[in-house]
C-alpha positions in Angstrom: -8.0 -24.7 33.2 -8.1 -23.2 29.5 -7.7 -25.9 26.6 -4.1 -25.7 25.3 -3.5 -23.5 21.9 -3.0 -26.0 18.8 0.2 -25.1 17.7 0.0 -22.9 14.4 1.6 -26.1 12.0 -1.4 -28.0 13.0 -4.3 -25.7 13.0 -7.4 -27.4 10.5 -8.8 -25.1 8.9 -11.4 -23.9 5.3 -9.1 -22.6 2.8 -11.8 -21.7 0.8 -13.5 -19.8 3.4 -10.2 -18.2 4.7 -9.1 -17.3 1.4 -12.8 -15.7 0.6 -12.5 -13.5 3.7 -9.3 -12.2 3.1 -9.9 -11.3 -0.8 -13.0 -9.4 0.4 -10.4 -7.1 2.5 -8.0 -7.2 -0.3 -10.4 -5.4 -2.4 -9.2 -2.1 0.4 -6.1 -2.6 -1.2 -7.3 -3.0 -4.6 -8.2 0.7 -4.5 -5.7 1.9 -2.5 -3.4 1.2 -5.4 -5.8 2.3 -8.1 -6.7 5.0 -6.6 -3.0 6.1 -5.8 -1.9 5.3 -9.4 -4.5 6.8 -11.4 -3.4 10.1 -11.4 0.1 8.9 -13.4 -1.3 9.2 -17.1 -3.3 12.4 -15.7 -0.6 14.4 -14.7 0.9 16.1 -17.6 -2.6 17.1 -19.2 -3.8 18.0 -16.4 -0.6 20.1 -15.4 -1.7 21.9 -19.1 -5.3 22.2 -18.4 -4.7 24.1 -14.9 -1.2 25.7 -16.1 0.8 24.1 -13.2 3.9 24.7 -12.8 6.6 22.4 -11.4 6.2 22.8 -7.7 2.3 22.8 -7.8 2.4 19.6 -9.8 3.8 18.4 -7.6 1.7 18.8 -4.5 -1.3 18.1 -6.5 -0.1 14.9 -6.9 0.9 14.4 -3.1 -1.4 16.2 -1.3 -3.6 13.1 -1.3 -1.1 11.9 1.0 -1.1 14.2 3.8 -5.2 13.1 4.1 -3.8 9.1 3.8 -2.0 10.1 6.7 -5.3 11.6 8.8 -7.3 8.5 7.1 -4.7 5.9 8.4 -4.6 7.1 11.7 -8.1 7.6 12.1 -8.6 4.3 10.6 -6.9 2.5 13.3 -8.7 4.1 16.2 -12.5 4.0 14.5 -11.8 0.2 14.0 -11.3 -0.1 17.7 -14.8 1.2 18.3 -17.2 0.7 15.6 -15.7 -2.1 13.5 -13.7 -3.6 10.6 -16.2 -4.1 8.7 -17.7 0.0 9.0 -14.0 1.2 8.4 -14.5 -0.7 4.6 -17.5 0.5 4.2 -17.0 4.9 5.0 -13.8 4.2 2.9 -15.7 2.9 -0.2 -18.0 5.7 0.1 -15.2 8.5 0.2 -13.3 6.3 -3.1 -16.4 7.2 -4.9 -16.5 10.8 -3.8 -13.3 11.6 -4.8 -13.7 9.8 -8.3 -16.8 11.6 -9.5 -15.2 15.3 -7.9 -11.9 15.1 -9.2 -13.1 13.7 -13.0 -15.0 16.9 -12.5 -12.8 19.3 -10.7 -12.2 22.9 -12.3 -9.2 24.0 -11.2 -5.7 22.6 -9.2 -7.7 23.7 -5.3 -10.5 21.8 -6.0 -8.5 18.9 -7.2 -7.0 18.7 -4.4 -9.5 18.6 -2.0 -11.2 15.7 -4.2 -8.1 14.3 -4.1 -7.6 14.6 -0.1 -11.3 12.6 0.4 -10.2 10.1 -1.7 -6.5 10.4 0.2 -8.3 9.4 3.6 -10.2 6.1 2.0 -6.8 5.5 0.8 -5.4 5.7 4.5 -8.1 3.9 6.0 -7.8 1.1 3.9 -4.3 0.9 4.0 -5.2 0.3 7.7 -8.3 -2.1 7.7 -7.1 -4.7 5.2 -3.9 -5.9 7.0 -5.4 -6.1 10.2 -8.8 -7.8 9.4 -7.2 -10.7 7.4 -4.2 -11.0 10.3 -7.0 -11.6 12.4 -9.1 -14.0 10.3 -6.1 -15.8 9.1 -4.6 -19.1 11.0 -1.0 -18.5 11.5 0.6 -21.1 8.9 -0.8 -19.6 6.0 -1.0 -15.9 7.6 1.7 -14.5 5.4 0.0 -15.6 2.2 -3.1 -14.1 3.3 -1.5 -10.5 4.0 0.4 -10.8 0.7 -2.9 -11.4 -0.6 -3.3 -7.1 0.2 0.0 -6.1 -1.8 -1.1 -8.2 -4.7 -4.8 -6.3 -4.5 -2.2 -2.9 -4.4 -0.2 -3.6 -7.3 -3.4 -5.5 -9.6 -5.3 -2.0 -8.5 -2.2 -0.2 -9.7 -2.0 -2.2 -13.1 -5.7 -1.8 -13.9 -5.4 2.2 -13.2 -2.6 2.3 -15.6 -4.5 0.0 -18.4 -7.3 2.1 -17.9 -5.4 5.3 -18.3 -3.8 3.6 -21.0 -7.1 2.7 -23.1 -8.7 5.9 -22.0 -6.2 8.0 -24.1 -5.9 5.8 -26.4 -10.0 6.1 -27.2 -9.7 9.5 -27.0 -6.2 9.8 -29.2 -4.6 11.5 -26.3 -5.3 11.8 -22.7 -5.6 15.6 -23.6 -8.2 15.2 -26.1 -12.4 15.2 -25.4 -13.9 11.8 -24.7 -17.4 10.7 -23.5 -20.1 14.0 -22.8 -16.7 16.2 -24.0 -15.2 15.4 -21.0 -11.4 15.2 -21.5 -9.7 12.1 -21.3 -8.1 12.6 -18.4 -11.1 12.9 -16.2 -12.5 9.9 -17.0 -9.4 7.9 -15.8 -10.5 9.0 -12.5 -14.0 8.4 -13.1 -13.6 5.4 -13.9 -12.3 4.4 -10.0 -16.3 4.8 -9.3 -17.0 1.2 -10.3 -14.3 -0.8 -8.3 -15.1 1.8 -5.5 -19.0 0.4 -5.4 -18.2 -3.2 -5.5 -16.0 -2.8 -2.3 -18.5 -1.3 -0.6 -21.3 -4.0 -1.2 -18.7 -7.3 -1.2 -17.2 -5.7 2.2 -21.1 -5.8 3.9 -20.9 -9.8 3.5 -18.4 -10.8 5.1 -18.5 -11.4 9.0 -16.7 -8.9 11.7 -13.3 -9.9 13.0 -13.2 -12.2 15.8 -10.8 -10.1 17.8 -13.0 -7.0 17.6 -16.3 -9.3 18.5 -14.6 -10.6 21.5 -12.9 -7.0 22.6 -16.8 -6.3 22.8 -18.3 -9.0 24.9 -20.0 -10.4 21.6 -17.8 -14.0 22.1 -20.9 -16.2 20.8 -20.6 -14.4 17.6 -16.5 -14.6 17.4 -17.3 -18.3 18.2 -19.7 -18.2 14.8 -17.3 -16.7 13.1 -14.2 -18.9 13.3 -16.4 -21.9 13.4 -16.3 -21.1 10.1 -12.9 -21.0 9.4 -11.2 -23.4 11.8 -12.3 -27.1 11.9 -11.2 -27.2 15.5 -9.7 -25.7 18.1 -12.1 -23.1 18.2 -12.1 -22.9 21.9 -9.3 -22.7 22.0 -8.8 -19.9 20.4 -11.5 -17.6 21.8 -10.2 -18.4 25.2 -6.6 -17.2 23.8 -7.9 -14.0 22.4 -10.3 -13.1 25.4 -6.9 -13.4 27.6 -4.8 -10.8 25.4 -7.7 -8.2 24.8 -8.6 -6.4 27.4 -12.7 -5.7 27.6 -12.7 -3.0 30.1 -11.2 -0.3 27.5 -10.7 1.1 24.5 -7.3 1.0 22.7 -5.3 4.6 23.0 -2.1 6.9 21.9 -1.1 6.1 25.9 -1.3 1.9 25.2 1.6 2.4 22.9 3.7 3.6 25.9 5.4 0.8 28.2 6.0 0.7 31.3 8.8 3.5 31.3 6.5 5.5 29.6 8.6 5.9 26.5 7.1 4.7 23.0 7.4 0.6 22.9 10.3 -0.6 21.1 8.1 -2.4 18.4 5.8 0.6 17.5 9.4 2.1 16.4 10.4 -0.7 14.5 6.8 -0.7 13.1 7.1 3.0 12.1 11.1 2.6 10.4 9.3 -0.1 8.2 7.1 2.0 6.9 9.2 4.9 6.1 12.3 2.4 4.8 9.0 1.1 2.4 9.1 4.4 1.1 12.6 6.5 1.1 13.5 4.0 -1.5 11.5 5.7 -4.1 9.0 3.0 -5.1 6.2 5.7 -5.3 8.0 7.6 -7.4 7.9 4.7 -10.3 4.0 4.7 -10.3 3.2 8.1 -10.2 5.6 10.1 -12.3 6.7 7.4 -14.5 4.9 8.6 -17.1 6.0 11.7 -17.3 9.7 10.6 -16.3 9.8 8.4 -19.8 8.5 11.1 -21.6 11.1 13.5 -20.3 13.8 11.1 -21.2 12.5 10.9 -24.9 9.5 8.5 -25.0 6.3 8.8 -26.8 3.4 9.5 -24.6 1.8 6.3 -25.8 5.1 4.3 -25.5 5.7 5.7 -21.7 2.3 4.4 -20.7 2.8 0.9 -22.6 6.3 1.2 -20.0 3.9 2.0 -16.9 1.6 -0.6 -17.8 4.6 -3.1 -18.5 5.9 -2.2 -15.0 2.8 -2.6 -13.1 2.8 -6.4 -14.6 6.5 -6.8 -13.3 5.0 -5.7 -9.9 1.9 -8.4 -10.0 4.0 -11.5 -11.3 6.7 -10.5 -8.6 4.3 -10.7 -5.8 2.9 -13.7 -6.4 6.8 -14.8 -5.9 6.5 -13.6 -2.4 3.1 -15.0 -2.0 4.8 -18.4 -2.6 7.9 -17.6 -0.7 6.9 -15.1 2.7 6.3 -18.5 4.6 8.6 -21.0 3.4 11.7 -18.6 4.0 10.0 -16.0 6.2 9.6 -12.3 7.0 13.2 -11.1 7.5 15.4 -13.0 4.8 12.8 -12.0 2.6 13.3 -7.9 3.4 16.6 -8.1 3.3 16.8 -10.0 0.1 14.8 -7.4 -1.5 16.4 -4.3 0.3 20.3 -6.0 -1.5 18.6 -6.0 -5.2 17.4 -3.1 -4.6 20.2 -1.3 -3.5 22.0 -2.5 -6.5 19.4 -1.9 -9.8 18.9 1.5 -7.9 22.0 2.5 -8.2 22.8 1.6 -11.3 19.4 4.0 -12.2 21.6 6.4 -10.6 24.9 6.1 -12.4 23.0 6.0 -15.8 21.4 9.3 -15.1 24.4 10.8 -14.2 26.5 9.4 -17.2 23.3 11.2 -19.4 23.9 14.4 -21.6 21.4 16.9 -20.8 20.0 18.6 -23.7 17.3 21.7 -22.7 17.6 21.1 -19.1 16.9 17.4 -19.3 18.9 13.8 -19.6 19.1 12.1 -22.6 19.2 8.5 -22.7 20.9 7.6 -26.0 21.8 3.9 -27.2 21.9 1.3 -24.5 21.7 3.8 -21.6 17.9 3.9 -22.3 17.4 0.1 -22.6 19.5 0.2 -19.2 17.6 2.4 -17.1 14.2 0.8 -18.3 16.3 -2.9 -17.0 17.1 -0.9 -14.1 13.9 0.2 -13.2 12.2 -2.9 -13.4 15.0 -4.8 -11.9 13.7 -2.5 -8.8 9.7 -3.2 -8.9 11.4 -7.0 -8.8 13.2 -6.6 -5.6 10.8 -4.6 -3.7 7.3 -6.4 -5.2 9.4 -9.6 -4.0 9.6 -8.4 -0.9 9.5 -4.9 0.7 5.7 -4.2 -0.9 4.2 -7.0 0.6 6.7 -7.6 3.5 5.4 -4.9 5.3 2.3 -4.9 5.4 2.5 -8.1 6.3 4.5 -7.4 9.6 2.5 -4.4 10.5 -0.3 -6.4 10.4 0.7 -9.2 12.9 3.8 -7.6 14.8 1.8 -6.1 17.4 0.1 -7.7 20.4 -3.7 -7.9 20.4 -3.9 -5.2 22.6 -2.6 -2.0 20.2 -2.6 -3.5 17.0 -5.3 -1.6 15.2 -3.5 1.5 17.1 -0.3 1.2 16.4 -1.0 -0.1 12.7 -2.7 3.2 12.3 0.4 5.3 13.8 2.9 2.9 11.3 0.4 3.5 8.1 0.2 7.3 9.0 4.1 7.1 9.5 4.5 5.8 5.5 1.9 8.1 4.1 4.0 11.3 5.1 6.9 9.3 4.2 5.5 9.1 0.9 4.0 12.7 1.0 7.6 13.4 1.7 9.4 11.7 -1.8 6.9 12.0 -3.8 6.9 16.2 -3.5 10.4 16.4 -3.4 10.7 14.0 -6.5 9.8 16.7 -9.2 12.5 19.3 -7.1 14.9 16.8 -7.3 14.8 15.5 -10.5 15.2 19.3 -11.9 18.5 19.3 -9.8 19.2 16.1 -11.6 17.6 12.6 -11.5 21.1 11.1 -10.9 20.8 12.9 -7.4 17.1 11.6 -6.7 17.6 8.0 -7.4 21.6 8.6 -5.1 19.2 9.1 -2.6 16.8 6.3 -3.0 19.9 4.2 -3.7 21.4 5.1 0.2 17.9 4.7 1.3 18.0 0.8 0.0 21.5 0.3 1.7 20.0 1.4 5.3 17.2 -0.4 5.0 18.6 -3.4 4.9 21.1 -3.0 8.0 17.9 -1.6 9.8 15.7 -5.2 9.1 19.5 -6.9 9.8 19.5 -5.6 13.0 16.1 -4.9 14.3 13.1 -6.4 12.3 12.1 -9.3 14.4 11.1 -12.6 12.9 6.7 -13.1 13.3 6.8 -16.0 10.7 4.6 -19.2 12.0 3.5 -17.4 15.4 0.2 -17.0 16.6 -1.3 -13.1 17.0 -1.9 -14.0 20.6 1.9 -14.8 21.1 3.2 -11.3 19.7 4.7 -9.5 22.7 
């Protein structure tokens, strides 16, 4: 007879240890948002370098996307068979690829492709990190640990900006020649080579998920490992996980299925998060918004100073919901945020449309500007609060044992053509008129939050071996 599971309130356990683990994994999400970010002080000199126009832009700056999605999906089935711990190491190695190519690219093709290698590190981290530190994390303080990988996105996503920022600011202008006569520009994404490094060697000390160990027979070694996390109870748990992984298999597409043979309800729900994460236009903030205060009558060095302001709103916010995803749980916290930002992003929306267009763009004059800057980071408060790490916190503990890497992978791949989606219609749609982009991000908030209301089941305080 199998020694009883200690409930999840009374697991003993090494914060220290814990906490080590999961900021090791983190570091995936560190460059995910730096690497995703990066390209916002880049994109009008490099729209002038390459003489983009509009539509080409556009896709230059999504096409990284489309590979997130390949990288994601792939992601999730390579962890199944050769390891977490692999997965962070090929996704280092393709961060610094794309780094040193696109600082070097020659032309808008080229930059693409650079941009696409990098786009599939992007997608596999995106992957990796949630589901190594769900399974390395006791279930009390599981939350805070995931949250721990949207506070690595948005602290990547500040330091791109600062460094984009300080770049053009050495250089007088992101335009101008820096180090070797590069221009400015490049170097911002050159500079992603250093954080891209330090993931790869920090990721090669830290052990191999216990699930994956005992999926592969290797149980003395997934009894090493949480030996060195939980105090007790270790038996416990190993028998737990070696009853909901099944050894005989590999994870596939057809595990998703149930036993009617349709999709399971929860790889649905899984896939709506992600999308919802995304319709509501919170990419559209970090890589246009740049060139969207510029547009509107900014300075080039006062629109990054806006960016960089932002991305500091976006840290500060998630530490909130580090302190908060446990106490009040998954749900309330979604549909908290999805209510603010329903609210800040329409009022982004009736700004724009109240704005005088002058040469084919919206003018914010007077308080309208001050406004729509409140607005905006009214926005990052509501969804850094709760919808950017939210997610990924539920994607990385909402699914059984059996299918999570899977079906995380099909859920990531699900929000990176979400996000390929916005983010390439953004430019189209802000010619039309920005009014009607942020409309739609606005309705986008509103559904989001009668989808969590209705669907989005509660994982708060459950053990991974409990999920259905």
């Amino acid at each position: 007879m199998s020694t009883p599971l200690p409930p999840a309130a009374h697991e003993d356990f090494n914060v220290g240890r814990v906490v080590q683990l999961a900021a090791v994994a983190a570091l995936g999400g560190f460059l995910f948002g730096f690497d995703t970010a990066v390209i916002n002080g880049a994109v009008t000199p490099m729209r002038d370098a390459f003489g983009m126009g509009p539509g080409l832009t556009g896709f230059v700056v999504s096409s990284a996307l489309l590979a997130c999605m390949v990288g994601a999906y792939v992601a999730g089935i390579l962890a199944d068979r050769i390891g977490r711990i692999k997965v962070m190491v090929l996704a280092a190695v393709l961060f610094t690829i794309s780094a040193i190519g696109s600082g070097l690219a020659f032309g808008p093709w080229d930059m693409i492709v650079w941009r696409a290698i990098g786009g599939i590190g992007v997608g596999a981290a995106s992957v990796i990190a949630p589901a190594y530190i769900a399974e390395i994390s006791p279930a009390q303080v599981r939350g805070r640990l995931g949250s721990l990988q949207q506070l690595a996105i948005v602290v990547g996503i500040f330091v791109a900006l600062l460094s984009d920022y300080a770049i053009a600011e050495a250089a007088g202008g992101a335009a101008n020649a820096s180090w070797f006569g590069l221009d400015a520009w490049r170097w911002m994404f050159i500079a992603e080579v250093v954080p891209a490094l330090a993931y790869g060697v920090l990721a090669l000390t830290i052990p191999e998920s216990p699930r994956y160990l005992v999926a592969r027979g290797e149980t003395d070694q997934a009894r090493t490992v949480l030996g060195r996390v939980l105090r007790s109870g270790v038996e416990a748990r190993i028998t737990e996980i070696a009853r909901t992984v099944r050894r005989e298999s590999k994870a596939s597409l057809a595990d998703l299925r149930g036993s009617t043979g349709k999709v399971l309800p929860i790889v649905w729900i899984g896939v709506a998060l992600s999308v919802f994460q995304q319709f509501v236009g919170i990419n559209v903030i970090f890589y246009y918004s740049a060139t969207l205060w510029q547009s509107v009558g900014f300075t080039e060095a006062d629109a990054l100073v806006q960016t960089v302001i932002t991305s500091v709103t976006n840290i500060v916010v998630t530490l909130v919901a580090i302190a908060l995803i446990d106490k009040i749980g998954r749900r309330r916290l979604l549909l908290i945020g999805s209510a603010g930002m329903f609210v800040t992003l329409g009022a982004m929306a009736w700004v724009f449309a109240q704005a005088p267009i002058v040469d084919g763009a919206p003018v914010l004059e007077g308080n309208a500007g001050i406004l729509a800057l409140i607005a905006a980071n009214g926005f990052v408060v509501f969804f850094g609060m709760s919808w950017g790490p939210g997610v990924w916190v539920l994607l990385g503990e909402m699914f059984n044992n059996r299918i999570r890497s899977t079906a995380l992978g099909i859920a990531a791949a699900a929000q990176w053509l979400a996000n390929f989606a916005i983010s390439t219609t953004f430019p189209a749609m802000a010619e039309f008129g920005l009014w009607f982009a942020y409309g739609f991000y606005t309705l986008a908030a509103l559904a989001s939050f009668f989808f969590v209301l209705r669907l989005v089941p509660e994982t708060s305080g459950k053990q991974l071996e409990d999920m259905d």
